[in-house]
C-alpha positions as CSV (number, residue, x, y, z in Angstrom):
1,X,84.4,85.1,81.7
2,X,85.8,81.9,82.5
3,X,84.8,80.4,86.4
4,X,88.1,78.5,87.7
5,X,86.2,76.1,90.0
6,X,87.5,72.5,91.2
7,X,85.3,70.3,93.4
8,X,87.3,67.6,95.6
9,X,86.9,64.9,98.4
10,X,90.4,63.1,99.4
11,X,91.9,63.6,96.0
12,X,94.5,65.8,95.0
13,X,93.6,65.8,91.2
14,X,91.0,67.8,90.0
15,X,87.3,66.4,89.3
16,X,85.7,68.9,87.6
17,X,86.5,72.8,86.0
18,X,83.0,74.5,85.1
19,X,82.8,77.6,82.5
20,X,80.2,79.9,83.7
21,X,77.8,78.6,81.0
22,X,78.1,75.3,82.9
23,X,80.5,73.9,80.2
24,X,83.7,72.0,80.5
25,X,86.3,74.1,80.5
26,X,90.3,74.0,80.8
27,X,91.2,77.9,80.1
28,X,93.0,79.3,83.1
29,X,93.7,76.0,84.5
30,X,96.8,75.7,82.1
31,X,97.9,79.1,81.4
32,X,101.1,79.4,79.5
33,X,102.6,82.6,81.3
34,X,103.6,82.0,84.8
35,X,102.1,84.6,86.8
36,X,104.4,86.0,89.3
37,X,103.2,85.9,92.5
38,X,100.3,82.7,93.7
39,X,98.2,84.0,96.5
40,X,96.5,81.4,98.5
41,X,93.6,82.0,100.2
42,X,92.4,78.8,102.7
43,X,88.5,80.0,103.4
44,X,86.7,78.7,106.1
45,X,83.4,80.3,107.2
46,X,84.9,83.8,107.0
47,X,81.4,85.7,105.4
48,X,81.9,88.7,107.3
49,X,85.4,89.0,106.6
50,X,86.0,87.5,103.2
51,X,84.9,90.7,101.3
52,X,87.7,92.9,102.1
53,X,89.9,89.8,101.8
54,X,88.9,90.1,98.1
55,X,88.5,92.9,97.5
56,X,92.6,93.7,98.8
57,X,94.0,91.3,96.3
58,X,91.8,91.6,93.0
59,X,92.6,95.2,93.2
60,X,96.7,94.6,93.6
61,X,98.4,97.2,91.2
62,X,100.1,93.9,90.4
63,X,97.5,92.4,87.6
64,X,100.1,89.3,87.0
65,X,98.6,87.1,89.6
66,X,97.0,83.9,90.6
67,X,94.7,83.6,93.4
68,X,93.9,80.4,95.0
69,X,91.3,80.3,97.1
70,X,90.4,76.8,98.8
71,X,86.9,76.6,100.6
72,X,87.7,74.1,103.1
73,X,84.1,72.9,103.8
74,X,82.3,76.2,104.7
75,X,78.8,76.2,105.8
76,X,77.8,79.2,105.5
77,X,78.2,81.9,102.4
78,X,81.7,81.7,101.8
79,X,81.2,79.3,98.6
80,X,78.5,81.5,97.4
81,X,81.1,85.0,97.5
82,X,83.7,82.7,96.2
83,X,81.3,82.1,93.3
84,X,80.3,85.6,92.8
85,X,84.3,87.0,92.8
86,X,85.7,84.7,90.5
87,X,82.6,85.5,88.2
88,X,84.1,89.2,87.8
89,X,88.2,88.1,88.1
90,X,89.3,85.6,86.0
91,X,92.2,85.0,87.9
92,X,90.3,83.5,90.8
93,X,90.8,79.6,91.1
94,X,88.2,77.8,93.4
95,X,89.1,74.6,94.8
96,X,86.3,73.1,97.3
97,X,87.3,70.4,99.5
98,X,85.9,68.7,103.1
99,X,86.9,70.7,106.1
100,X,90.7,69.6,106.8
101,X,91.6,72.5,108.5
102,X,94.0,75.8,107.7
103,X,97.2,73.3,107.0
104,X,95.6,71.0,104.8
105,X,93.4,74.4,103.0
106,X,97.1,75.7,102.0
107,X,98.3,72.2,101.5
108,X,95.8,71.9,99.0
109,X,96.4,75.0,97.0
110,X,100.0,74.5,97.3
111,X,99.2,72.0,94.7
112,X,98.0,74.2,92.1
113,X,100.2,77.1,92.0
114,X,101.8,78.2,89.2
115,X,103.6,81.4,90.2
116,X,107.5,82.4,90.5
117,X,106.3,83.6,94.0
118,X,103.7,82.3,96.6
119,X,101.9,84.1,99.5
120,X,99.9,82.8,102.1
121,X,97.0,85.3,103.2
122,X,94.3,84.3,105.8
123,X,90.9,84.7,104.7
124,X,89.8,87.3,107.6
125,X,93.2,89.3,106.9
126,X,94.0,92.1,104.1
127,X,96.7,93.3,102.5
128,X,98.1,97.0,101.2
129,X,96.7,97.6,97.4
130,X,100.6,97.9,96.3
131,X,102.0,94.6,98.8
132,X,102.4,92.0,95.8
133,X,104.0,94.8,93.4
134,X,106.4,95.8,96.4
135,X,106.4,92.2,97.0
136,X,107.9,90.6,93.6
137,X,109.8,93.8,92.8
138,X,111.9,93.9,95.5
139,X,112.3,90.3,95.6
140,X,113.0,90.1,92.1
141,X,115.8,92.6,92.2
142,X,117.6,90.9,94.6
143,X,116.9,87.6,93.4
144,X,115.7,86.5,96.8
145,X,114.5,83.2,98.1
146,X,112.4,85.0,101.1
147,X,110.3,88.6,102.0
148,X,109.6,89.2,105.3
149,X,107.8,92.6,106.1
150,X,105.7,94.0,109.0
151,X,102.1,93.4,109.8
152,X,99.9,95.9,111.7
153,X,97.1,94.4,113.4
154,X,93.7,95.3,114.0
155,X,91.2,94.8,116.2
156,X,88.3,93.1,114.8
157,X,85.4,94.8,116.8
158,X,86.8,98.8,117.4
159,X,88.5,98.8,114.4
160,X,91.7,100.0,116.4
161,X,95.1,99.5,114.8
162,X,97.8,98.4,116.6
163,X,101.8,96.9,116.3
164,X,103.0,94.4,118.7
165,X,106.9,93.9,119.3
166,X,106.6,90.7,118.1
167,X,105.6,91.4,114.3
168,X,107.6,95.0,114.7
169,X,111.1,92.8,115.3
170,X,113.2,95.6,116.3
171,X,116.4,93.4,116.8
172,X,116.4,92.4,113.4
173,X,115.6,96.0,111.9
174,X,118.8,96.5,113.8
175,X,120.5,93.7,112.7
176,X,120.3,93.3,108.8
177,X,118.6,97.1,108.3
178,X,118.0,96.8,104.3
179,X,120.7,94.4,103.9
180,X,120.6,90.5,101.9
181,X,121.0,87.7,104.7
182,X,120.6,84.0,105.3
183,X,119.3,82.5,109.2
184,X,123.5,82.2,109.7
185,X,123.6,86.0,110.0
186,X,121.0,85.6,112.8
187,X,122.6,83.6,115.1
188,X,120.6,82.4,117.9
189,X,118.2,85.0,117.1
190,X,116.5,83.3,114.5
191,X,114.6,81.6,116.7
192,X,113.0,84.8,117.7
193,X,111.6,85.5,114.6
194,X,107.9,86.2,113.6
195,X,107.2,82.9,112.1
196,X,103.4,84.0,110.3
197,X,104.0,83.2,106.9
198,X,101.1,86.2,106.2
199,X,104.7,88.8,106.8
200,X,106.4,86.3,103.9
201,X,106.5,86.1,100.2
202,X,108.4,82.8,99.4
203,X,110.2,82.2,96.2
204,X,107.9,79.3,94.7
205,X,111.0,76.4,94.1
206,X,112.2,77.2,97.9
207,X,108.9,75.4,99.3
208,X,107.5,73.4,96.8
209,X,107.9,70.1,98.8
210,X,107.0,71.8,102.1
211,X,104.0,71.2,103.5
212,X,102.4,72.4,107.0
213,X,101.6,69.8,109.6
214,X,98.1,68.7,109.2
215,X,96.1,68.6,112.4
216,X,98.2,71.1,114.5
217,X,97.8,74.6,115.6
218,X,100.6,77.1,115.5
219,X,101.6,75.5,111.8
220,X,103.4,78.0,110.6
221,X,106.5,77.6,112.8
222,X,107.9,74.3,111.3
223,X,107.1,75.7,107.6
224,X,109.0,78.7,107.8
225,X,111.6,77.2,109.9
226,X,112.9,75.0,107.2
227,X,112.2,77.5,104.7
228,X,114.5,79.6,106.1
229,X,116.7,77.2,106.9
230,X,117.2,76.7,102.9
231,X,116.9,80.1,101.8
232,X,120.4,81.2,100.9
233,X,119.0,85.3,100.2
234,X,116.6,87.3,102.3
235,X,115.6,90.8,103.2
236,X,113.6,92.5,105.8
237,X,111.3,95.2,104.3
238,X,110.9,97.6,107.1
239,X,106.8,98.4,105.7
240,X,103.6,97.4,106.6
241,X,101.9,95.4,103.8
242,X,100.0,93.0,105.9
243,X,97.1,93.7,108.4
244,X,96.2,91.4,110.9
245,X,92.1,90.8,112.4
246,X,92.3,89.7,115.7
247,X,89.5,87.7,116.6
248,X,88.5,86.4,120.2
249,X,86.6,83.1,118.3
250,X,90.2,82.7,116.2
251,X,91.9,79.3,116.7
252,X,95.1,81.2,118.1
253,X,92.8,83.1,120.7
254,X,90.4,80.7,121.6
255,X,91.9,77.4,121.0
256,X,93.4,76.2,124.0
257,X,91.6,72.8,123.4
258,X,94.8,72.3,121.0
259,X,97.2,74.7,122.9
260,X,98.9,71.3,123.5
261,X,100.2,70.8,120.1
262,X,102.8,73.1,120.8
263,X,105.1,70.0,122.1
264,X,104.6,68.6,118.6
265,X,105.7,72.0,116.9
266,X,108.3,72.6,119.3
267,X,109.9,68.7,118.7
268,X,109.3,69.3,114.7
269,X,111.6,72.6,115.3
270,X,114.2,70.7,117.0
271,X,114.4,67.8,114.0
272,X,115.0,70.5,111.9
273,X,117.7,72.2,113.5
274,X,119.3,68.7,113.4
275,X,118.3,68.1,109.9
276,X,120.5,71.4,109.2
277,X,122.9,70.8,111.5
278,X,122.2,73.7,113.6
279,X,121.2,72.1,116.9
280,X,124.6,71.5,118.4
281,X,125.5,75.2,118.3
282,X,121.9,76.1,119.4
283,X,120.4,72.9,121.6
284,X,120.0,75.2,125.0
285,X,117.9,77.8,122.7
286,X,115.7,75.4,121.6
287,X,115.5,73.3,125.2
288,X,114.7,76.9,126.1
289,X,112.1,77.7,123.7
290,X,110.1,74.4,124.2
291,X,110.3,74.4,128.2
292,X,109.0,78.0,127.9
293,X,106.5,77.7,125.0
294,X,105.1,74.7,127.1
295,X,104.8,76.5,130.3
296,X,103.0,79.7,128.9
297,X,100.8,77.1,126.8
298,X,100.0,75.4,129.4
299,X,99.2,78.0,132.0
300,X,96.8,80.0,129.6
301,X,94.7,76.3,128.6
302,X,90.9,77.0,130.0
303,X,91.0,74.2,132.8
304,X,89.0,71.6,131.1
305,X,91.7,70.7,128.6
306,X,94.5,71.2,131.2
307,X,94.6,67.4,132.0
308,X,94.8,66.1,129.2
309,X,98.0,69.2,128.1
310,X,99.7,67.8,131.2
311,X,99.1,63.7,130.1
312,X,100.9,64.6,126.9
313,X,103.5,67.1,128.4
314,X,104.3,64.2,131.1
315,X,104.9,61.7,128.2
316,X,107.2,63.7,126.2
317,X,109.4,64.7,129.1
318,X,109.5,60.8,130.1
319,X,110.3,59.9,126.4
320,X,113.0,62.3,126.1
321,X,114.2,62.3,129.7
322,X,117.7,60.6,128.8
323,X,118.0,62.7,126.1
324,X,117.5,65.8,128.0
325,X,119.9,64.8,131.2
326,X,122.6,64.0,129.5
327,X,123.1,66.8,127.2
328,X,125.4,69.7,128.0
329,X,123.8,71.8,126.8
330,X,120.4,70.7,129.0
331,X,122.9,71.0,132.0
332,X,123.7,74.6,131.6
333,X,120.3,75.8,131.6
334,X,119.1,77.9,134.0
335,X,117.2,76.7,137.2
336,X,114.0,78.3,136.0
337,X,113.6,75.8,132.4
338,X,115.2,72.7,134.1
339,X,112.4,72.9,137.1
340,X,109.7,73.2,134.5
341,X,111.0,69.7,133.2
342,X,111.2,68.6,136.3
343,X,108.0,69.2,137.3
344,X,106.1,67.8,134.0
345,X,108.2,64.2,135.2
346,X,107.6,64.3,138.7
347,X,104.0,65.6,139.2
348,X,100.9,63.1,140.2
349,X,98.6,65.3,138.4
350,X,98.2,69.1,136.3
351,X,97.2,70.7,139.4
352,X,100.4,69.6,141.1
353,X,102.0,70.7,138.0
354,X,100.3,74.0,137.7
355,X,101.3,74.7,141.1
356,X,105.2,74.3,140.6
357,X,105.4,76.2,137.5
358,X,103.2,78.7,138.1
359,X,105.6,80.4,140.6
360,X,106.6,83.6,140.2
């Protein structure tokens, strides 16, 4: 059985592809029959959790897949179960790489792929033994560009299972139901979509030249904002195939050290809408959604980092501060966003800030 395993530093191109007798080998690196779905797998010191990863996707009732699975610098025995599954499943690619975090582990395998479909699936997360068959089937048939599906999450120490409202999206169960749409359908209400690319199978061409920002937290909103943004066919598929671990040590739960990249993401979403000329219809939902995502950010940042959030919130209100004032759409916001704003320019320091915008 062949051993898919790539070993790089800063390179893109592949160093080195062992057989398992230690041999150079090229079989499964250039396969002639396109699989139809890529999973890729960025793993990052995820030994407790990586097993059931695994084991969900090598035991898909869909056999016609890839999985790419990118050790991004673990330490401790991810490598070595890495090693030991793609000893027993040929379809297991391993690319090793130094630690450049969960954007630049999917940037990476987004390299490689080779599918019709791609699907991003986190290392501590599982899937449903028939998702990628429900996956490509139904996405086949109606020749779509986009999935999106529910995810049920789970917590990672009881075990408990549980839906939240955001991955549930009730408003767009009640909008499309089973229907084909495109984010035009949505409205304004695509910007209240659950952005996890885990609850999405993309159609392989649609993203190719996408890549998630390297170095930020909550990456996933600008990659499947312009995805959607170009996909002319997609479906909601009212089924759980995802399930989510949450994790207190996670870097969505206990990262507030970088809870301040959200001004980044939120300024990335707005060039976008421009990009596809949909800001002028929708500039007060997205002055809306950065004002508040920056607020809630900021208020739930441990205290330590808090200075620093409110250095680089103060310097993005100042930079855009024309900008802001002397759009109509600014103007006819409610009291509650523009006083957020106003506070980030005119405050001395984060408490001062805190203190405003922390009013009920």
């Amino acid at each position: 059985m062949i051993r898919n395993s790539i070993n790089i530093t800063n390179s893109p191109v592949p160093v080195l592809l062992f057989s398992k007798s230690g041999g150079l080998s090229l079989k499964g690196m250039f396969s002639r029959k396109k699989p139809k779905i890529s999973v890729v797998i960025p793993v990052y010191n995820v030994e407790n959790y990586l097993r059931q990863c695994l084991d969900s996707v090598i035991n898909q009732t869909l056999d016609d897949i890839e999985i790419i699975c990118v050790n991004d610098g673990s330490t401790d025995s991810s490598p070595d179960i890495l090693e030991e599954y793609s000893r027993k499943d040929s379809r297991i690619r391993i690319i090793s790489q130094e630690n450049m975090g969960l954007s630049g582990a999917r940037n990476t395998g987004m390299k490689y792929i080779k599918g019709e479909y791609v699907y991003f699936l986190d290392s501590d997360d599982y899937i449903e033994l028939d998702a990628l068959n429900q996956m490509y089937n139904i996405s086949k048939n109606n020749s779509l560009d986009m999935l999106m599906f529910k995810t049920c999450s789970f917590d990672d120490v009881s075990g408990k299972n549980y839906t939240t409202p955001y991955f549930e999206m009730e408003f767009l169960e009640e909008m499309v139901k089973d229907n084909v749409f495109s984010y035009r359908d949505l409205g304004e209400k695509m910007y209240d979509l659950a952005v996890a690319v885990h609850g999405v199978v993309f159609k392989s061409d649609l993203v190719s030249d996408i890549r998630f920002p390297q170095g930020l937290i909550f990456e996933d909103n600008p990659f499947f904002t312009e995805a959607l943004f170009r996909a002319k066919k997609v479906m909601f598929y009212r089924h759980y195939l995802h399930h989510y671990r949450t994790r207190s040590d996670s870097l969505s739960n206990a990262g507030s050290r970088n809870f301040s990249d959200i001004i980044e993401i939120r300024n990335r979403i707005i060039e976008l809408a421009k990009k596809y000329d949909n800001f002028e219809e929708y500039a007060a939902v997205l002055y809306k959604k950065k004002l508040y995502n920056i607020r809630s950010r900021f208020l739930n940042t441990s205290d330590e980092y808090k200075e620093d959030f409110f250095a680089k919130i103060q310097a993005d209100f100042k930079k855009h501060e024309k900008e802001y004032k002397t759009s109509e759409a600014f103007k006819q916001l409610k009291r509650y966003y523009k006083s957020i704003f106003n506070a980030g320019l005119t405050s001395k320091d984060y408490k001062e800030f805190e203190s405003k915008i922390d009013r009920k």
